[in-house]
N, CA, C and O atoms as a CHARMM CRD file, in Angstrom:
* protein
*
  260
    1    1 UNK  N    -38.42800 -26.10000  55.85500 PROA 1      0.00000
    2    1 UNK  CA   -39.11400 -26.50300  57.05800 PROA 1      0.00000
    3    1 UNK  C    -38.16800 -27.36100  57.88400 PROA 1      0.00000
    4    1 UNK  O    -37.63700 -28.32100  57.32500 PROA 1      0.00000
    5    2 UNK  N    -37.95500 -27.15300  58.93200 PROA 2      0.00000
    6    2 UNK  CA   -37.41700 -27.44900  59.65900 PROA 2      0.00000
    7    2 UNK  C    -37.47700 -28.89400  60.91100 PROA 2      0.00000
    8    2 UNK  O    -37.45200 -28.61000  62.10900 PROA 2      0.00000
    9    3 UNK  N    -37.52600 -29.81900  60.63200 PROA 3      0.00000
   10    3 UNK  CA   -38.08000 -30.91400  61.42600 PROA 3      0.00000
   11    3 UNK  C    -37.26400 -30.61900  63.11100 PROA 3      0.00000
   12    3 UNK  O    -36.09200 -30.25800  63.22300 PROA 3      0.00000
   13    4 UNK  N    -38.14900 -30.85800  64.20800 PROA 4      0.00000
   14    4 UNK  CA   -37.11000 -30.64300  65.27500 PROA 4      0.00000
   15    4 UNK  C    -37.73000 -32.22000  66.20900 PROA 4      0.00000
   16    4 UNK  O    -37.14600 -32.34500  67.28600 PROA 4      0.00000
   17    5 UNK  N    -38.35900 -32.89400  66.03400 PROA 5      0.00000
   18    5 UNK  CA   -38.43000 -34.19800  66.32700 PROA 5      0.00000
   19    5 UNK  C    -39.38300 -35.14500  65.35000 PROA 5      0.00000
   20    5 UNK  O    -39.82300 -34.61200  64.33100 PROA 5      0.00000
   21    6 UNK  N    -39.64700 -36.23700  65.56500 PROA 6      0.00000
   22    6 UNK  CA   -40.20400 -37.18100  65.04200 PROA 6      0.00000
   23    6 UNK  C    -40.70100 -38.09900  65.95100 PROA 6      0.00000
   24    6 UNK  O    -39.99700 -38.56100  66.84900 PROA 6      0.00000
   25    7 UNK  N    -42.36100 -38.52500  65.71100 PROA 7      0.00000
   26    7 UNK  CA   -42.63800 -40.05800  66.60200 PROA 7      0.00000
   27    7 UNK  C    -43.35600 -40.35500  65.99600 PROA 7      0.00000
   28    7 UNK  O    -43.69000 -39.65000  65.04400 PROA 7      0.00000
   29    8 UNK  N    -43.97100 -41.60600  66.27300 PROA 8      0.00000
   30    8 UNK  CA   -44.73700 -42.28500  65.39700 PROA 8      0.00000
   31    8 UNK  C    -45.76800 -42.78100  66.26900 PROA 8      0.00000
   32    8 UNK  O    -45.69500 -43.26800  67.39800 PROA 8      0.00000
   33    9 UNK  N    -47.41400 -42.40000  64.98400 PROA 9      0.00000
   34    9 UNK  CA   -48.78500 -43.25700  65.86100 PROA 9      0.00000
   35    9 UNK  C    -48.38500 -44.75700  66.34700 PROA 9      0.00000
   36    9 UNK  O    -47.38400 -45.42500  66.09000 PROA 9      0.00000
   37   10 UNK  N    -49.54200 -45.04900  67.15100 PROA 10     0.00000
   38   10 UNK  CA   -49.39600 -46.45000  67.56700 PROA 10     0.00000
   39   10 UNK  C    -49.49400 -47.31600  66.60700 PROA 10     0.00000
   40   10 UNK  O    -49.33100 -48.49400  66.92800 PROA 10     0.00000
   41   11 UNK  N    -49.84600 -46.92800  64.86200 PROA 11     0.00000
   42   11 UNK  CA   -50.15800 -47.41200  63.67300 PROA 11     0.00000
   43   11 UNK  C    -49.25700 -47.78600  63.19300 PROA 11     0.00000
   44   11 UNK  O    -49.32200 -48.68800  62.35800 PROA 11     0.00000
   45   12 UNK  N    -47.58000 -46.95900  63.72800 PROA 12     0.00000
   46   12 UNK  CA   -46.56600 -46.98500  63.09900 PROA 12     0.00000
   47   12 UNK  C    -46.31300 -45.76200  62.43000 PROA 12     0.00000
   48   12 UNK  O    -45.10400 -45.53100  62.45000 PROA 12     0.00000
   49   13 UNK  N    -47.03800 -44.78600  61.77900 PROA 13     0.00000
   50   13 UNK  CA   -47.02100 -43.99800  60.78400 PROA 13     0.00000
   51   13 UNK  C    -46.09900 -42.57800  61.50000 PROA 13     0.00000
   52   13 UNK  O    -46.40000 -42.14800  62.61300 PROA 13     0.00000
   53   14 UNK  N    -45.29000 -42.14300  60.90200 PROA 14     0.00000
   54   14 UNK  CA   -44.81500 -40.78300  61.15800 PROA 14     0.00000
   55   14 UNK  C    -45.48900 -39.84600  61.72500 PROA 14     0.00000
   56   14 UNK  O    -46.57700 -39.74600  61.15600 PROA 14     0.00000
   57   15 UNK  N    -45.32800 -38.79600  62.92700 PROA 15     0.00000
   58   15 UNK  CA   -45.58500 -37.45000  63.19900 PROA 15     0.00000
   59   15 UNK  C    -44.49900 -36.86100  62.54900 PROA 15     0.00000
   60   15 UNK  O    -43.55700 -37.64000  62.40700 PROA 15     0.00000
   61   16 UNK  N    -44.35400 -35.91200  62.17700 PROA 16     0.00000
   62   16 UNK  CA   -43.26700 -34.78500  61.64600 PROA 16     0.00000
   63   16 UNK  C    -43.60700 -33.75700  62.65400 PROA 16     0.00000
   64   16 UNK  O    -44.81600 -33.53700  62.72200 PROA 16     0.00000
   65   17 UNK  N    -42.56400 -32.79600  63.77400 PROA 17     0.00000
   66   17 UNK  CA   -43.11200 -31.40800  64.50500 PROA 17     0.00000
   67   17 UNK  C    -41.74200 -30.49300  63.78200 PROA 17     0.00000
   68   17 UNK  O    -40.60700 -30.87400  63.49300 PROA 17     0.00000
   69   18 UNK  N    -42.21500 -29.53600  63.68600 PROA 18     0.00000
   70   18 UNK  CA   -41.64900 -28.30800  63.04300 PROA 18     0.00000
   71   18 UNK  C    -41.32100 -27.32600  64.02000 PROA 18     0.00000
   72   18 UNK  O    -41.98400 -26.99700  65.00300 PROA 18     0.00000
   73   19 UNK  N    -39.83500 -26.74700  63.49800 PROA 19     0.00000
   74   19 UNK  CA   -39.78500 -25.52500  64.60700 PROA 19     0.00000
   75   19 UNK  C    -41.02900 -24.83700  64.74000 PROA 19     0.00000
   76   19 UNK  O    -41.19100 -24.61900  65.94000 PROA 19     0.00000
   77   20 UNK  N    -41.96700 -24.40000  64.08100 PROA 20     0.00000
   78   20 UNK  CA   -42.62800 -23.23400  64.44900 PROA 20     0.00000
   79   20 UNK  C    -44.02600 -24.01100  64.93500 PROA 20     0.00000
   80   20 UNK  O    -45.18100 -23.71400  64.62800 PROA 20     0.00000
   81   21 UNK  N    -43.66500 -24.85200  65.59300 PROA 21     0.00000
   82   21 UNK  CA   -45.20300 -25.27500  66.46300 PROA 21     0.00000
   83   21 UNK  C    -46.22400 -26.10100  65.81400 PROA 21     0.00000
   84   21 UNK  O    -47.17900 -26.49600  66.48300 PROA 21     0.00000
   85   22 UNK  N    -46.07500 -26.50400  64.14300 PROA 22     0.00000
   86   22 UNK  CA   -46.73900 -27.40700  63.54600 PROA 22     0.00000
   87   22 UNK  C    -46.39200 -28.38500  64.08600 PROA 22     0.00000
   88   22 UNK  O    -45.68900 -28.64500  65.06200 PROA 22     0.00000
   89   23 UNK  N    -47.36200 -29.33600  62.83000 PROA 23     0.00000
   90   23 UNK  CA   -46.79000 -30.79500  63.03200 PROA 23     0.00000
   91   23 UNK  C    -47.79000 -31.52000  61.78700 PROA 23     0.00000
   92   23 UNK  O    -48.88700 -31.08100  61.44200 PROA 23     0.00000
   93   24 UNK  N    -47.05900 -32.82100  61.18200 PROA 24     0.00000
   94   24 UNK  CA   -47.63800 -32.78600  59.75700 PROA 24     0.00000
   95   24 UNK  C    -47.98100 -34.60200  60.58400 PROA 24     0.00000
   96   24 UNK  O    -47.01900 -34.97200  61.25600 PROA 24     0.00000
   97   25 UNK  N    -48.80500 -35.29500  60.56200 PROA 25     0.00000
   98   25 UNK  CA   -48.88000 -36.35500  60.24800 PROA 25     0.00000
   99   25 UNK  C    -49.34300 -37.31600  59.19300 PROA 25     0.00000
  100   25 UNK  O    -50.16200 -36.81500  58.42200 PROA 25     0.00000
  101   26 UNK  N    -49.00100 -38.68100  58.93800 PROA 26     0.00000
  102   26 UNK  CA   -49.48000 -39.54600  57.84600 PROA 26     0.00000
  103   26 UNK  C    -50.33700 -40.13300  58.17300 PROA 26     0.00000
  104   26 UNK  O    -50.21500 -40.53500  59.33000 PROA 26     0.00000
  105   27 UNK  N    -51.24800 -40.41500  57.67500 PROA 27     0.00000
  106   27 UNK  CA   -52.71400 -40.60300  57.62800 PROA 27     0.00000
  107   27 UNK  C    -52.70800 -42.13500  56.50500 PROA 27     0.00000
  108   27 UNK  O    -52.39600 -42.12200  55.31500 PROA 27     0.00000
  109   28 UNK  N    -53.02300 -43.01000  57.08500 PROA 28     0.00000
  110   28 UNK  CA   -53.53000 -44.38300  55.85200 PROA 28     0.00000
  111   28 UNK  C    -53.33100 -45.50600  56.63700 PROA 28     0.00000
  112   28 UNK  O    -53.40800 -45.15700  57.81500 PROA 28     0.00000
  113   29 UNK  N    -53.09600 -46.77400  56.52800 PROA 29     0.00000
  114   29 UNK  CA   -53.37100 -47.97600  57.00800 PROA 29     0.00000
  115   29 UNK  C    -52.12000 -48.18000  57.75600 PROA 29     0.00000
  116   29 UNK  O    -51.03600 -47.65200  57.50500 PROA 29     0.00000
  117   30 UNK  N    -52.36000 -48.90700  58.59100 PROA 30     0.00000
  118   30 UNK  CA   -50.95400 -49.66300  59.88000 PROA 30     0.00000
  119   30 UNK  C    -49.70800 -49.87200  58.97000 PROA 30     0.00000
  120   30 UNK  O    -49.83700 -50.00400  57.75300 PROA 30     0.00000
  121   31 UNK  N    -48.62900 -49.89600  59.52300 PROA 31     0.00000
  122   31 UNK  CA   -47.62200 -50.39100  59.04700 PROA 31     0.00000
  123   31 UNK  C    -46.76200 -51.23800  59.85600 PROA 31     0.00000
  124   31 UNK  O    -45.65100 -51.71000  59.61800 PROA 31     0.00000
  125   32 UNK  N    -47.86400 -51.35900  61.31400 PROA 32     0.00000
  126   32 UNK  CA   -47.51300 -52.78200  62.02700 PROA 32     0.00000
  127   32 UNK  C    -48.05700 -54.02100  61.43300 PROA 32     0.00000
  128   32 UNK  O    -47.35000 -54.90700  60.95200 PROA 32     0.00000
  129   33 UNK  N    -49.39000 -54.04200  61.49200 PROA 33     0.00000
  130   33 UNK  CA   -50.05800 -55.01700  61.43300 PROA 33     0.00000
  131   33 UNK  C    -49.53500 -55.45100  59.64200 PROA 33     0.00000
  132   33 UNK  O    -50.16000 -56.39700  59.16100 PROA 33     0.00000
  133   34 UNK  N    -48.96100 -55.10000  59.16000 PROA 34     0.00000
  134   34 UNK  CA   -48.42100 -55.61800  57.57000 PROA 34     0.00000
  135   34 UNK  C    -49.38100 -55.17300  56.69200 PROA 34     0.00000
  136   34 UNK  O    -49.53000 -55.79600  55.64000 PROA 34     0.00000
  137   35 UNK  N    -50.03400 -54.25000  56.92100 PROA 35     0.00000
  138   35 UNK  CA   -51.34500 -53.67400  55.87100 PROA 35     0.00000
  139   35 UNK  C    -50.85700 -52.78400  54.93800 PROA 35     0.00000
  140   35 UNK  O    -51.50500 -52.50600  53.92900 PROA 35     0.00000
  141   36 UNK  N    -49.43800 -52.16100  55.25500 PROA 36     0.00000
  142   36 UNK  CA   -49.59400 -50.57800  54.62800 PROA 36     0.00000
  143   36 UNK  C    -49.54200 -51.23800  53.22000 PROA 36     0.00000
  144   36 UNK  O    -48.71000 -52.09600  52.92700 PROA 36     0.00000
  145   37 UNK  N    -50.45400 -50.78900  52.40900 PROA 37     0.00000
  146   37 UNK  CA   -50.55100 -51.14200  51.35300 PROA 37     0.00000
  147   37 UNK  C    -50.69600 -49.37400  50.10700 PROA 37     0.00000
  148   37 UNK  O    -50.97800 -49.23800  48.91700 PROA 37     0.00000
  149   38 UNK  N    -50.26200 -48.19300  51.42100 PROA 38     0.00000
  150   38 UNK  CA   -49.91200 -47.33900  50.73300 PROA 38     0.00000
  151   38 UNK  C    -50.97200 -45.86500  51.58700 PROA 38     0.00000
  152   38 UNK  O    -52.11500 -45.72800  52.02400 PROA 38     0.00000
  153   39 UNK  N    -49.88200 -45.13200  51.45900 PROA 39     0.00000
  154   39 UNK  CA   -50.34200 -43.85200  52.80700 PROA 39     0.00000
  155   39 UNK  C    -51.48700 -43.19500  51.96800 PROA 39     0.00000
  156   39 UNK  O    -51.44500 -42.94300  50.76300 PROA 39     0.00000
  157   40 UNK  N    -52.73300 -42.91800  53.02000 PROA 40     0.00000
  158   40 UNK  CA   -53.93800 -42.22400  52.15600 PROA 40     0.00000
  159   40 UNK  C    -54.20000 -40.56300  52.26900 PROA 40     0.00000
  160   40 UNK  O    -55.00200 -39.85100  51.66400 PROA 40     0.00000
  161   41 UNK  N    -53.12100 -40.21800  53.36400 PROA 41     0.00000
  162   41 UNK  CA   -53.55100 -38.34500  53.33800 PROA 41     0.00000
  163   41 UNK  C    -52.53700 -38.20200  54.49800 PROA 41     0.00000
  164   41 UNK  O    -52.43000 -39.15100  55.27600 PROA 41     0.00000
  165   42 UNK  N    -51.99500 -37.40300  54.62700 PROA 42     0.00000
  166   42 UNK  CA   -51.68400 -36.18800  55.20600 PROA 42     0.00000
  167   42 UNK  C    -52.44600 -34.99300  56.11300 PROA 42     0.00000
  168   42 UNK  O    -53.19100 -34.14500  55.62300 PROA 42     0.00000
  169   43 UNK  N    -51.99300 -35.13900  57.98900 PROA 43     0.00000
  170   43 UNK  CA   -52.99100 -34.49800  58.56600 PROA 43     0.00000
  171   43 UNK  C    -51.90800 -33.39000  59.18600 PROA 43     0.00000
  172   43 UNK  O    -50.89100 -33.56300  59.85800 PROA 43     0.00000
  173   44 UNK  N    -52.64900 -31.98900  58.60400 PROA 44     0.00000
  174   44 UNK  CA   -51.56900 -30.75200  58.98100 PROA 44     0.00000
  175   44 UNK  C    -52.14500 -30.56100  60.51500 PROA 44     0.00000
  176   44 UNK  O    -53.23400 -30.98400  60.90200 PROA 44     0.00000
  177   45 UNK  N    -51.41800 -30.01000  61.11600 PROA 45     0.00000
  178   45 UNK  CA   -51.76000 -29.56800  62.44200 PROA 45     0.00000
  179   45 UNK  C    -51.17700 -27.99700  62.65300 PROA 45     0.00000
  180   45 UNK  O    -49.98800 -27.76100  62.43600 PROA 45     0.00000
  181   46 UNK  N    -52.35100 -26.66800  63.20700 PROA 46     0.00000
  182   46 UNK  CA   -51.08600 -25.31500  63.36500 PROA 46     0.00000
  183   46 UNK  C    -50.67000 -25.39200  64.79600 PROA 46     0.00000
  184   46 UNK  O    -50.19000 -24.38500  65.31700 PROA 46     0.00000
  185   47 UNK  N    -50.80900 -26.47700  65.47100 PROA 47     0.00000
  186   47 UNK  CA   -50.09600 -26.72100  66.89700 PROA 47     0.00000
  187   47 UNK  C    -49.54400 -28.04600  66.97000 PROA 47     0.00000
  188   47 UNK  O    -49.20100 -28.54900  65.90000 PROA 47     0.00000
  189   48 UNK  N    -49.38200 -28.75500  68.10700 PROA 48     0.00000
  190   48 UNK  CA   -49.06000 -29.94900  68.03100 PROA 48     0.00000
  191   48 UNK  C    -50.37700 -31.01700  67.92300 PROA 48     0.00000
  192   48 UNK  O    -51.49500 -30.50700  68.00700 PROA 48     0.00000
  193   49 UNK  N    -50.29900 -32.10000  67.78700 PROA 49     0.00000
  194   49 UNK  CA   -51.80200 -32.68900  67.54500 PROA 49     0.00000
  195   49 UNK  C    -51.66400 -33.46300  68.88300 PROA 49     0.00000
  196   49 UNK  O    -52.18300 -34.56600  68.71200 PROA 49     0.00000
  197   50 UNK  N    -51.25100 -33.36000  69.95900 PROA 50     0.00000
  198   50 UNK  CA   -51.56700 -33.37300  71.29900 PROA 50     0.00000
  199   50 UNK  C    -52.26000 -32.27400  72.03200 PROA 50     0.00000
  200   50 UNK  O    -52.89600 -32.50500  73.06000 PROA 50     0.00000
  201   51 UNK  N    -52.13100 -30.91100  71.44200 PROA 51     0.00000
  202   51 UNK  CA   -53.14700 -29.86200  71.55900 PROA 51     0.00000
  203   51 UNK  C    -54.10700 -30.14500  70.92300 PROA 51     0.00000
  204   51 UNK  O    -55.27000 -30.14500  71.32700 PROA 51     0.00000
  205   52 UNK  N    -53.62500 -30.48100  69.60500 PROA 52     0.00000
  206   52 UNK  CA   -55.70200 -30.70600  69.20300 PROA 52     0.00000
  207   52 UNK  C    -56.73600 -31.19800  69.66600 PROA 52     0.00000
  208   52 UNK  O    -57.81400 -30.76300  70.07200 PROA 52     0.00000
  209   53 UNK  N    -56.06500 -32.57600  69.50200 PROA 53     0.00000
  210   53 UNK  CA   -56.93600 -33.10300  70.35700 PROA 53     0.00000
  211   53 UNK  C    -57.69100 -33.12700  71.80300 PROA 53     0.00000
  212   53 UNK  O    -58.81700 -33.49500  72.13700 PROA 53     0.00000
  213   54 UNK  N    -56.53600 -32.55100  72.54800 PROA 54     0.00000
  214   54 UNK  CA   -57.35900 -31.95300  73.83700 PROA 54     0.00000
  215   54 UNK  C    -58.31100 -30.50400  73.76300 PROA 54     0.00000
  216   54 UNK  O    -59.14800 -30.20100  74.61300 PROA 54     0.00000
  217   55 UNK  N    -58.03500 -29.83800  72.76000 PROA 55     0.00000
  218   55 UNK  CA   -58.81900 -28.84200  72.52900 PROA 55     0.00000
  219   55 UNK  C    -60.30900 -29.06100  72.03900 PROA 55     0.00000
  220   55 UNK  O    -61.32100 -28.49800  72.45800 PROA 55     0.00000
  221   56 UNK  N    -60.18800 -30.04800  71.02000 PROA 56     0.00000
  222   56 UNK  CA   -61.76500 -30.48200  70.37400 PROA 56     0.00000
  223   56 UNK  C    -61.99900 -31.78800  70.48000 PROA 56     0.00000
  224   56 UNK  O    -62.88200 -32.21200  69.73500 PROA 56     0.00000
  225   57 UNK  N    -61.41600 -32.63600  71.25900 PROA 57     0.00000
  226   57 UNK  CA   -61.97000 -33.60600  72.45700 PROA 57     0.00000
  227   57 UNK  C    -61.85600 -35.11400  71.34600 PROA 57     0.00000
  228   57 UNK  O    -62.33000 -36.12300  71.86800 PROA 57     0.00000
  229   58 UNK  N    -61.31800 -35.28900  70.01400 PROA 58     0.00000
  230   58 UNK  CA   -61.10600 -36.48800  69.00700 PROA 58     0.00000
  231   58 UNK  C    -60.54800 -35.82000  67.92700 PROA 58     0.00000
  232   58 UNK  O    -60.84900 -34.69100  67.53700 PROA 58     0.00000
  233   59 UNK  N    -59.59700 -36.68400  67.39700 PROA 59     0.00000
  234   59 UNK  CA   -59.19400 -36.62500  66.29900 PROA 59     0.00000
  235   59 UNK  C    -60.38900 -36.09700  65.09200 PROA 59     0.00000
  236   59 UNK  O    -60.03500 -35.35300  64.17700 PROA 59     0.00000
  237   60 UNK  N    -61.61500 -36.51000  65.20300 PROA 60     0.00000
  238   60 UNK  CA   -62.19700 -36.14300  63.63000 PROA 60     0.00000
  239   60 UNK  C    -62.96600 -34.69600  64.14400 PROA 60     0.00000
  240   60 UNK  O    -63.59100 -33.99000  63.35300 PROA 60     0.00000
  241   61 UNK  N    -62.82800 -34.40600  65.46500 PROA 61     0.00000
  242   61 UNK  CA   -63.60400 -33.40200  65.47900 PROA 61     0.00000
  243   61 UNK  C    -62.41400 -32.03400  65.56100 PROA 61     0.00000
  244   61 UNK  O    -62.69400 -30.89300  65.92900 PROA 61     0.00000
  245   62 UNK  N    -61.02200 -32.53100  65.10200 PROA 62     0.00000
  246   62 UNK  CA   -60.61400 -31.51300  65.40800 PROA 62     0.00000
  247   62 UNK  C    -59.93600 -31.43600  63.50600 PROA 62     0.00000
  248   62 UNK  O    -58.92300 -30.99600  62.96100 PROA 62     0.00000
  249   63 UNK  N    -60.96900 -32.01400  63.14300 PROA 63     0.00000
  250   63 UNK  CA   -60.31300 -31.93500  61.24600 PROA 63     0.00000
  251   63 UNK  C    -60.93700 -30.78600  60.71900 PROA 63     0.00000
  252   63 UNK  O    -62.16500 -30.79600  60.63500 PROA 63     0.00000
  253   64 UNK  N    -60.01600 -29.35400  60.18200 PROA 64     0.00000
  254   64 UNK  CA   -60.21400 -28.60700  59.24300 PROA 64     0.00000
  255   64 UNK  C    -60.47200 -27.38700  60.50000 PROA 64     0.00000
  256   64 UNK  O    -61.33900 -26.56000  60.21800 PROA 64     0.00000
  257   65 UNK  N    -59.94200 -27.26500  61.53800 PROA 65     0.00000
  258   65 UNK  CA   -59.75600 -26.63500  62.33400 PROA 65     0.00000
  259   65 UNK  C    -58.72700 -25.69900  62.69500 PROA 65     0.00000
  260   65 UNK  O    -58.80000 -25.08000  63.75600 PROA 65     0.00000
């Protein structure tokens, strides 16, 4: 898999985007605010999760989609 950029939530936490139009993000507590006390899941995306979300209008409504 091929990483072709990287950014990070406002949480701090990694986006990963993939040549082929994915994108994997980390899912668990801030790692600004001094909380990460350890990552809780992994959120796959088959587009970018700037499409998702404009497609199904929030993050939880666009889970398992």
């Amino acid at each position: 898999m091929k990483v072709v950029e990287r950014k990070y939530a406002d949480s701090g936490l990694p986006i990963f985007y993939f040549a082929d139009g994915t994108a994997l993000e980390m899912r668990g507590r801030s790692i600004i605010d001094g909380s990460s006390s350890g990552m809780r899941d992994w959120m796959f995306y088959t587009t970018t999760p700037e499409k998702c979300l404009k497609l199904y209008g929030s993050d939880k409504n666009s889970w398992g989609k």
